[in-house]
C-alpha positions, 0 to 999 in steps of 0.5 A, a space after each residue: 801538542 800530542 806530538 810533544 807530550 810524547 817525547 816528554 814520556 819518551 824522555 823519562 829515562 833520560 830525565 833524573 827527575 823521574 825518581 822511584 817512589 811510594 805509589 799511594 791513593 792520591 798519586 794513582 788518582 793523578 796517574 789516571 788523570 795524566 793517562 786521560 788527559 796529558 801525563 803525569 810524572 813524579 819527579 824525585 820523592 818531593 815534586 810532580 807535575 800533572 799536565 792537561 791538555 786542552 785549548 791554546 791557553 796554558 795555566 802554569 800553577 805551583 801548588 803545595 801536596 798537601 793543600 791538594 789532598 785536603 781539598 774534594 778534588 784532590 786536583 790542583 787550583 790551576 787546573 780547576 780554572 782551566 778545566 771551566 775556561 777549556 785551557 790547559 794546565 801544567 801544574 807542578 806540585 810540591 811535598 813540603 814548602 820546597 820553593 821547588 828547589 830541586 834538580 829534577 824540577 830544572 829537568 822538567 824545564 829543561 826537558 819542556 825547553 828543548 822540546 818547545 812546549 810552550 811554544 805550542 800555546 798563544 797565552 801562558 800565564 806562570 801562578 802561584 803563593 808565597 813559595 809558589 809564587 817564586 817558583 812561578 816568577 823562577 821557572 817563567 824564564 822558559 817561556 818568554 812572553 808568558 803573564 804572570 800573577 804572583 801572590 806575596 812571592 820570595 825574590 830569594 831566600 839567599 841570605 846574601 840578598 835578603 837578610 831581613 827574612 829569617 821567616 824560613 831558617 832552613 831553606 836559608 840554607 839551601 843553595 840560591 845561587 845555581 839555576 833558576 836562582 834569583 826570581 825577579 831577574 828570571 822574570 824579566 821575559 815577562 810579558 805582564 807581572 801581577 804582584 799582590 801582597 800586604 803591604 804591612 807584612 813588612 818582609 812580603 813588601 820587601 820581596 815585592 820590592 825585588 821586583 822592579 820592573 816597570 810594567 808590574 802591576 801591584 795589588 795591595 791587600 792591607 791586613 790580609 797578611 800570610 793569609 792572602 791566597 786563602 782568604 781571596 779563595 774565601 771571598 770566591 775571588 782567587 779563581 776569578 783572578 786566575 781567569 783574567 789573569 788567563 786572559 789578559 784582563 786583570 787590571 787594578 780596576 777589576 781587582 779593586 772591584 772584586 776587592 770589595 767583597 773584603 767588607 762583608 769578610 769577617 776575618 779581615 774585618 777582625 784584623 783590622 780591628 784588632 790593628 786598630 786596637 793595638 794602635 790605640 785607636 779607640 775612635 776610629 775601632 769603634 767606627 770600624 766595628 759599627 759600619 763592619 756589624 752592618 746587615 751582620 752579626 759577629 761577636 768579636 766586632 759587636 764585643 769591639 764596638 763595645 769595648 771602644 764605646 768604653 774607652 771613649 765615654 771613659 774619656 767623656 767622649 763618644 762615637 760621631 753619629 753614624 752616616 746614612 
């Protein structure tokens, strides 16, 4: 890998995607950690990507600037994982949500395609969020074969396509249509999918749907909405995903049984009340804000209980007793 992390440097020059820029704090950080570790390139005023070179495993991550510079570390997601599992990371980073739609990041691929990088490893797992995420599905068309886990991903944003998103107006704008374009077809090298998304975020199910392969395991998260990734990260299960994502483990068994920890996490349980509520559901609210309050106290679900408690005894009727 030494070899090729050579030519990449060497190729700089050649590639457009190494654009001038305003060194600052952060990027020197990154600057030394590549000189370190593997290299780290600025690829035109809105992109980077910062490669570590480790063991056989490679974790492909797209990440946001600056949800990277407000964490201790400053160091993306990807590479956190794979520094615990001894593997390396490639991971791509954005300033802005761009959906990493910009000439000089096709040039890295490019680059990294003609120069077999990916061929160098024995696993390669593409991640990301929401932007991330189709840029993870998108991108994954250099190396076939790879895994891939997809959190609430675009297929497109081509409003020829998906007219029923008008969530991101400007980027409805941008051209969908060139390379590395429609995600779900530049996925189907693929040798595993990971779909996760909220089933009741109507337009995250819709893009989700775009993906029709077969083999695409899908992990529904009800009621965790445009939130998924950092309330996963809350309930600590976003890096342990990664991993047996990494090692070719996450299973929709796993998954449910990591997924118990949404119980004891207080925004969800907060959400689903709140749906409750909205449905006027005041029976089932209220058995929800009991069995929720268990082993904890929290004023929104004590305030719920109360509330639907109310309702109920308004109508002459009460709560079923409590099981256990």
């Amino acid at each position: 890998m030494a070899q090729d992390e050579g030519r990449l440097l060497q190729n700089k020059a050649e590639c457009p995607a190494d654009g001038a820029a305003t060194p600052d704090p952060w990027h020197d950080m990154l600057d030394r950690h590549g000189a370190e570790h593997g290299f780290h390139l600025r690829l035109g005023d809105r992109h980077g990507v910062l490669y570590t070179a480790d063991a056989r495993t490679l974790i492909v991550s797209f990440e946001n600037a600056e949800v990277l510079r407000g964490t201790p570390t400053g160091l993306p997601l990807g590479l956190s994982v794979s520094g615990r599992e001894g593997w390396s990371s490639l991971a791509v980073y954005s300033q802005g949500e761009t959906w990493f739609r910009d000439p000089a990041v096709y040039s890295l691929f490019d680059t990294l395609i003609d120069e077999c990088f990916f061929q160098d490893f024995d696993r390669v797992l593409f991640c990301g969020a929401g932007a991330g995420g189709y840029a993870a599905a998108a991108f994954s068309v250099a190396a076939p074969g790879a895994d891939l886990l997809l959190i609430r991903p675009q297929a497109t944003l081509d409003p020829a396509r998906t007219e029923w998103d008008r969530r991101y107006p400007q980027m409805r704008r941008a051209d969908w249509t060139g390379r590395y374009g429609y995600a779900p077809a530049l996925a189907e090298a693929a040798q595993a999918i990971t779909i996760v998304y909220d089933p009741f975020s109507p337009e995250d199910a819709m893009h989700a749907a775009l993906f029709p392969h077969d083999h695409a395991l899908r992990l529904r998260t009800p009621r965790l909405g445009d939130r998924i990734e950092r309330d996963l990260a809350a309930m600590d299960l976003l890096m342990p995903m990664i991993r047996l994502a990494g090692k070719g483990h996450l299973s929709a068994q796993r998954f449910g049984k990591l997924y118990r920890r949404r119980r004891t996490h207080l925004p969800y349980l907060r959400r689903v009340l709140t749906a409750l509520e909205r449905s006027d559901r005041p029976c089932l609210a209220g058995i929800w804000a009991r069995a929720a309050l268990r082993g904890q106290s929290a004023p929104r679900l004590k305030k719920g209980l109360q509330s639907a408690e109310a309702t109920l005894q308004a109508k002459g009727r009460s709560l079923p007793p409590a099981r256990g």
